[in-house]
C-alpha positions in Angstrom: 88.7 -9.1 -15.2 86.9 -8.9 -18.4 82.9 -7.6 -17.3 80.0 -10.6 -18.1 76.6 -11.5 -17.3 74.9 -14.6 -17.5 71.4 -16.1 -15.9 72.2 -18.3 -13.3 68.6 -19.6 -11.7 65.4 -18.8 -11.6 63.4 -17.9 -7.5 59.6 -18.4 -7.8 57.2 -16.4 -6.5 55.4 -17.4 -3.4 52.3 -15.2 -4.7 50.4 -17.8 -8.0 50.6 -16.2 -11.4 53.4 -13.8 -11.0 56.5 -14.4 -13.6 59.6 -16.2 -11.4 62.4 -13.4 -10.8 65.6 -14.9 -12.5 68.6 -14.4 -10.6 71.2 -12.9 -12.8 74.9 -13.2 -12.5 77.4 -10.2 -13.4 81.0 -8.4 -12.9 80.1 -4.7 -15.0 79.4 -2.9 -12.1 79.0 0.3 -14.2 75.2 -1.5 -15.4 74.1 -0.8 -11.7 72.2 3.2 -10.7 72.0 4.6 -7.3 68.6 5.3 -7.4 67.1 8.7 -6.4 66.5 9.5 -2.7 68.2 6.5 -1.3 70.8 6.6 1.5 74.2 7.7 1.0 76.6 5.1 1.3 78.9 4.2 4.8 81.7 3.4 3.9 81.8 2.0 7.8 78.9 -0.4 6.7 81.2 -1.7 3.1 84.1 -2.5 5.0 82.0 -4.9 7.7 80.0 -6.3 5.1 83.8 -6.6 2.7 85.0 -9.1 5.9 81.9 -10.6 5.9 81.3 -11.5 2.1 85.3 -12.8 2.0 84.8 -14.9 4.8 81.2 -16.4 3.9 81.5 -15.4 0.0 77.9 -17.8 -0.7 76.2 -14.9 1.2 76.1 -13.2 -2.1 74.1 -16.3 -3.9 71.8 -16.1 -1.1 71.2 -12.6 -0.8 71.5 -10.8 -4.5 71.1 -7.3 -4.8 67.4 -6.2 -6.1 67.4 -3.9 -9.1 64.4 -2.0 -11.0 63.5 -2.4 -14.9 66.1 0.1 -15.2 69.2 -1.1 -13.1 68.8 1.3 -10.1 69.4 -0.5 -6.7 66.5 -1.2 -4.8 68.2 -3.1 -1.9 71.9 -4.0 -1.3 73.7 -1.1 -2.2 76.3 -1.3 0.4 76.6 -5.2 -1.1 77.1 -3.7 -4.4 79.8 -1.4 -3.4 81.6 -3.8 -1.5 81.3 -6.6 -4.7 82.8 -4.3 -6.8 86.0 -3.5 -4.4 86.6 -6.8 -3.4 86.5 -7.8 -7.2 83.8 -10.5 -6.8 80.9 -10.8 -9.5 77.2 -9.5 -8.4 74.0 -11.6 -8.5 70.9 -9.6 -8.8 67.3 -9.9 -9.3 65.1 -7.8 -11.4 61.8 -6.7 -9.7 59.5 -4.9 -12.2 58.1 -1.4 -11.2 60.1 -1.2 -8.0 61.1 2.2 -6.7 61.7 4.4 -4.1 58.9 3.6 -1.6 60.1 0.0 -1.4 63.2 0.9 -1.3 62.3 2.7 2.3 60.3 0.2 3.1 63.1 -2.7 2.7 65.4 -0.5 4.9 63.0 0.0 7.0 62.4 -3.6 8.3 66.3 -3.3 8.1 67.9 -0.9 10.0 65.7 1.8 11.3 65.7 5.2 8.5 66.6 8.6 10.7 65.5 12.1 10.1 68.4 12.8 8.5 68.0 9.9 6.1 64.4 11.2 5.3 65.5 14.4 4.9 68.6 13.4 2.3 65.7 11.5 0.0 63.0 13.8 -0.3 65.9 16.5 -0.5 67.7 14.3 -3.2 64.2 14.6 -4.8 64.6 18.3 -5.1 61.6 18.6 -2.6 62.6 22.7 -1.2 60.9 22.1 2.5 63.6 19.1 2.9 66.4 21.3 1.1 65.6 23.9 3.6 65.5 21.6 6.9 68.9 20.6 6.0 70.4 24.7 5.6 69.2 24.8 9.0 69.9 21.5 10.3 73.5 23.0 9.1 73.3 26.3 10.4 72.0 24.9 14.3 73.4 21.3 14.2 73.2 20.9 18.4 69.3 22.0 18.9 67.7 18.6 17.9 65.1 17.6 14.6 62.2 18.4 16.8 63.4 21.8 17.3 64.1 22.5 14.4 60.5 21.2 13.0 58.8 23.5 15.7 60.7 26.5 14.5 60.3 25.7 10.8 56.5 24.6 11.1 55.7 27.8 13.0 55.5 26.0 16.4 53.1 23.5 15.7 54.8 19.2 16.0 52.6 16.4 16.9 52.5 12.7 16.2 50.7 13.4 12.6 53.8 16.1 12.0 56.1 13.2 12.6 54.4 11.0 10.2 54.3 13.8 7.0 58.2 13.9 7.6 58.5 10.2 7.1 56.1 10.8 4.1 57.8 13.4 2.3 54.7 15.8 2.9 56.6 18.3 5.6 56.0 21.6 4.6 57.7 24.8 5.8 55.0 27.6 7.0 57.0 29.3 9.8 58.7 32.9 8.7 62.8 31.7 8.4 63.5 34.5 10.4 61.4 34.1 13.5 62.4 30.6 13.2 66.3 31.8 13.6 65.3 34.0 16.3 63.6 30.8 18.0 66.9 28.2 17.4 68.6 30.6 18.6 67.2 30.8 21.6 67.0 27.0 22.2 70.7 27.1 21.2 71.4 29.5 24.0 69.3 27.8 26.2 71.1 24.3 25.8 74.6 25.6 26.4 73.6 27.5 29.5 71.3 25.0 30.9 71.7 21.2 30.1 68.8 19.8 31.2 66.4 21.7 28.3 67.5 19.3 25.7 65.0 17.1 26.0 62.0 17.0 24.1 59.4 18.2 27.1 61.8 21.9 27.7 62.1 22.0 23.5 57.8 21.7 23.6 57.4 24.3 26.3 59.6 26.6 25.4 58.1 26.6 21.6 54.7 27.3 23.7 56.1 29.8 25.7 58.0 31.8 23.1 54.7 32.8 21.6 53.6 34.7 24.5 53.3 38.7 23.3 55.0 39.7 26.2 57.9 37.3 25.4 61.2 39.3 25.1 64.5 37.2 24.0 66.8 39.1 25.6 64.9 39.2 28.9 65.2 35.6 28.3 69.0 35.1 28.3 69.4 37.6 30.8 67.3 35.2 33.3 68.7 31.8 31.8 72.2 32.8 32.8 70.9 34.2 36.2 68.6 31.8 37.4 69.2 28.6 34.6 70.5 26.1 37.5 67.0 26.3 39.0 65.7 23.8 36.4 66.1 20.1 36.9 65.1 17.2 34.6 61.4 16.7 34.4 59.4 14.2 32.7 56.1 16.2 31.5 56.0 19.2 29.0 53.7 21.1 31.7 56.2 21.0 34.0 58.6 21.9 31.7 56.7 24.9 30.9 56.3 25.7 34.8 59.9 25.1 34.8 60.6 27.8 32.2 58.1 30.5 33.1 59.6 30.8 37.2 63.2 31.5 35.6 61.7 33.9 33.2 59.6 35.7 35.6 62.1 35.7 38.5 62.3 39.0 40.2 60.9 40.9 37.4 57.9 43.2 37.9 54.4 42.2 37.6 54.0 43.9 34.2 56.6 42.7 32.8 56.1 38.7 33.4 54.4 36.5 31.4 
């Protein structure tokens, strides 16, 4: 099919004075940019909405796809995608100075953005904190985002950490290599006790771990002796409690902490 665009109709702004967007009609799907720090594409999520768009194929009238001044996708890229391999011309809509924070904010009220999506923009964005969250996201994939943050933030996560992430303001001040040292040890500690993956044993430990008379391989020596002492718990301080009785089990007064 030989490319074209044409204007089709013109949607009017609900806000008075702003220009009506123009709903634009096209089949050059080379015109269209990913746009910097947006999702990857799921190929999962083109083939559902492929089915969807042949059986209901108006769904593309009603819903175009929302481009910037310069033609990079603001919402529907997975619509785009699955346009282009089903053959079927694109309608879009040009919204002026539109970029990357609406874009987040559209998938947002969407379908809920994960770490691992904030991570991929801001690291898409060449932001080195992100680009470094990721190595290690690699390098200990079983030991959970929160654990990861701790060790990487040099053991400090609240609810305001959680918020920076989102915000593209996470910064790395933990030394890399104590921060090994640390996944490490939560790696070791979820394959030899399952019930520290959760978020309260991840906390405590972090607190823990600081102690000066913390020593690592104390530590797996106990977890493998005593590890089936702890049991699911619901609060980091018993968590911690939890933690410290393995540790300090049967050792000598000087050397417990």
């Amino acid at each position: 099919m030989i490319g074209y665009t044409q204007r089709n109709t013109q949607v009017a702004s609900a806000q008075q004075g702003m220009k009506p967007m123009q709903i634009q009609l096209t089949t050059k799907y080379t015109i269209f940019k990913k746009m910097v720090g947006n999702r990857p594409i799921e190929k999962r999520h083109v083939n559902a909405l492929k089915v969807q768009i042949a059986k209901y194929p108006t769904l593309t009238q009603v819903l175009p796809i929302l481009v910037n001044d310069d033609l990079e996708v603001v919402d529907g890229q997975h619509r785009l995608e699955a346009l282009r391999e089903l053959g079927m011309p694109v309608y879009y809509i040009k919204a002026e100075g539109a970029g990357l924070a609406d874009v987040i904010a559209i998938n947002e009220s969407q379908k809920t953005w994960t770490w691992l999506d904030y991570a991929n923009s801001y690291a898409n964005m060449k932001n080195e904190n992100y680009i470094t969250y990721l190595e290690f996201l690699k390098e200990y994939p079983n030991v959970g985002h929160k654990a990861l943050i701790l060790g990487l933030s040099n053991f400090v996560y609240g609810t305001a950490d959680y918020l920076r992430f989102k915000k593209g303001q996470f910064t790395v001040t933990g030394d890399l290599t104590a921060a090994r040292a640390f996944l490490s040890l939560i790696e070791f500690m979820h394959r030899h006790a399952g019930v520290t993956r959760s978020i309260y044993f991840t906390r405590a430990f972090g607190t823990m771990y600081q102690e000066p008379m913390f020593e690592n391989e104390t530590y797996r020596s106990q977890l493998l002796k005593w590890g089936y002492l702890l049991h699911p718990t619901g609060t980091v301080v018993d968590a911690e409690k939890q933690l410290r009785g393995v540790y300090n089990k049967d050792l000598p007064q000087d050397q417990r902490i």
